[in-house]
C-alpha positions as CSV (number, residue, x, y, z in Angstrom):
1,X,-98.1,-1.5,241.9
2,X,-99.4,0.7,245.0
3,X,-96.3,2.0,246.3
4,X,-95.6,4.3,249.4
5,X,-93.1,5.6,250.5
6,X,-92.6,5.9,254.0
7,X,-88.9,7.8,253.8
8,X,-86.6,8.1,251.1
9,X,-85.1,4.3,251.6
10,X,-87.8,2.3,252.6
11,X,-91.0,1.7,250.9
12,X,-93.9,-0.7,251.2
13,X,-96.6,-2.1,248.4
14,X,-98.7,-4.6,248.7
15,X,-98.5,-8.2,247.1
16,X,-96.0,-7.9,244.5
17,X,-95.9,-10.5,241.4
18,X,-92.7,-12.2,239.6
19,X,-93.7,-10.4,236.6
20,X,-93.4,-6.9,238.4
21,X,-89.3,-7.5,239.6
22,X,-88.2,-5.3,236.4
23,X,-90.2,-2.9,237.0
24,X,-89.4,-2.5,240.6
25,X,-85.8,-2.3,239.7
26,X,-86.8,0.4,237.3
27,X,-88.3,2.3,239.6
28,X,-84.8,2.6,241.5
29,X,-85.2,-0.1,244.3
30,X,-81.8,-2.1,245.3
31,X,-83.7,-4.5,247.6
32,X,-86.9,-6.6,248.1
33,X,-88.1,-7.8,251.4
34,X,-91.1,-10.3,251.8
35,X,-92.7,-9.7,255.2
36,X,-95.8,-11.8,253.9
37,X,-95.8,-15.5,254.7
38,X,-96.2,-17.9,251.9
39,X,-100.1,-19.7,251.8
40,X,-101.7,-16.9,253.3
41,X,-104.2,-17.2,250.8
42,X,-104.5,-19.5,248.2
43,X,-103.6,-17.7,245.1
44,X,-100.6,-15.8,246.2
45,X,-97.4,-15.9,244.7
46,X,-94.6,-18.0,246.9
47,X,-91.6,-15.9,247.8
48,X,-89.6,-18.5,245.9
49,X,-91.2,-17.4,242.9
50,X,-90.8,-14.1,243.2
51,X,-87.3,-14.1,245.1
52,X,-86.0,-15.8,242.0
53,X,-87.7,-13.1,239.6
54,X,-86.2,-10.4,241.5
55,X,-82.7,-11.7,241.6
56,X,-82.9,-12.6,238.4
57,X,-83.5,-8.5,237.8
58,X,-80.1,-7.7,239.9
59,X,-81.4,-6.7,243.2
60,X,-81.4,-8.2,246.6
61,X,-84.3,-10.1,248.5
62,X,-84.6,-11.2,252.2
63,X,-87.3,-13.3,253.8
64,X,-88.7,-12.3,256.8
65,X,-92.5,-13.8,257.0
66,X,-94.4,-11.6,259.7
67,X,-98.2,-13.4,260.3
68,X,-100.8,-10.6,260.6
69,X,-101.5,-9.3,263.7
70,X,-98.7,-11.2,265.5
71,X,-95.6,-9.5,264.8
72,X,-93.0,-10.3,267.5
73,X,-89.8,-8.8,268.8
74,X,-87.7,-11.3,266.8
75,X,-89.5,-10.2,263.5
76,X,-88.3,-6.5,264.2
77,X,-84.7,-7.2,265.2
78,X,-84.8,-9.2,261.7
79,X,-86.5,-6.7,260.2
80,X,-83.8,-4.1,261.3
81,X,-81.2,-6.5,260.6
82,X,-81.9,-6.8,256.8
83,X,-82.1,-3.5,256.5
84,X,-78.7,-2.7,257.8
85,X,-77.1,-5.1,255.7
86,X,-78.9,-4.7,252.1
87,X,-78.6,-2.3,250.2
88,X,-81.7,0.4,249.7
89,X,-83.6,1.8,248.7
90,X,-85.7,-0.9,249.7
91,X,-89.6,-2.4,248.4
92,X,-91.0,-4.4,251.6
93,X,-93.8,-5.9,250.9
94,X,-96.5,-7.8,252.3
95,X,-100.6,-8.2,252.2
96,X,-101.4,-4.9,251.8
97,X,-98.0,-3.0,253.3
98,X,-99.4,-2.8,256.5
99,X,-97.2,-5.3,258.5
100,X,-94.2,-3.8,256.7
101,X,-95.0,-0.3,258.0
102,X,-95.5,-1.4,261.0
103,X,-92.5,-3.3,261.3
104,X,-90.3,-0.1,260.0
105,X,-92.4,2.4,263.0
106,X,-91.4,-0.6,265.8
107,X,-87.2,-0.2,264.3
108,X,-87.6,3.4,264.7
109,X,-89.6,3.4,268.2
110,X,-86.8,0.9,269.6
111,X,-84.3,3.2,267.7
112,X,-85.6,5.9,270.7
């Protein structure tokens, strides 16, 4: 896994796999959220699968697809919203942890 962390409760990583939830949890994260829609390419895990590996590793997981280069004003406002209500530190995670940075510099920039 390629994580980076942007502060102390909020990192981003690229695709993550089912078989990596443990090891996320290990590595002290409370919360998983999947800014990556599902089909983007063909061989990528669905959130399903790996919403139900990391639940079934004790930690939290929200939802909130963001399609590349689009990211809207109702993606941030869910994107803040998650992360006022879960608990962190938190993984985002999406193609390459781009869109999930990018989402978490929009929060902060509408934060003023």
């Amino acid at each position: 896994m390629d994580i980076r962390e942007i502060t102390g409760n909020y990192s981003v990583s690229p695709q993550i796999t089912p078989d990596e939830a443990v090891a996320i949890k290990a590595a002290g994260f409370k919360s998983v959220i999947c800014n990556r829609p599902d089909n983007e390419q063909p061989d990528q895990p669905s959130h399903d699968a790996v919403k139900a590996a990391v639940e079934a590793a004790g930690l939290t997981f929200r939802y909130i697809p963001v399609i590349s280069g689009q990211m809207t004003a109702q993606n941030v406002e869910d994107q803040a919203a998650a992360l006022a209500e879960i608990e962190g530190p938190v993984l985002a995670y999406c193609r390459s942890g781009t869109r999930c940075t990018n989402l978490f510099a929009a929060i902060q920039q509408a934060k003023g």
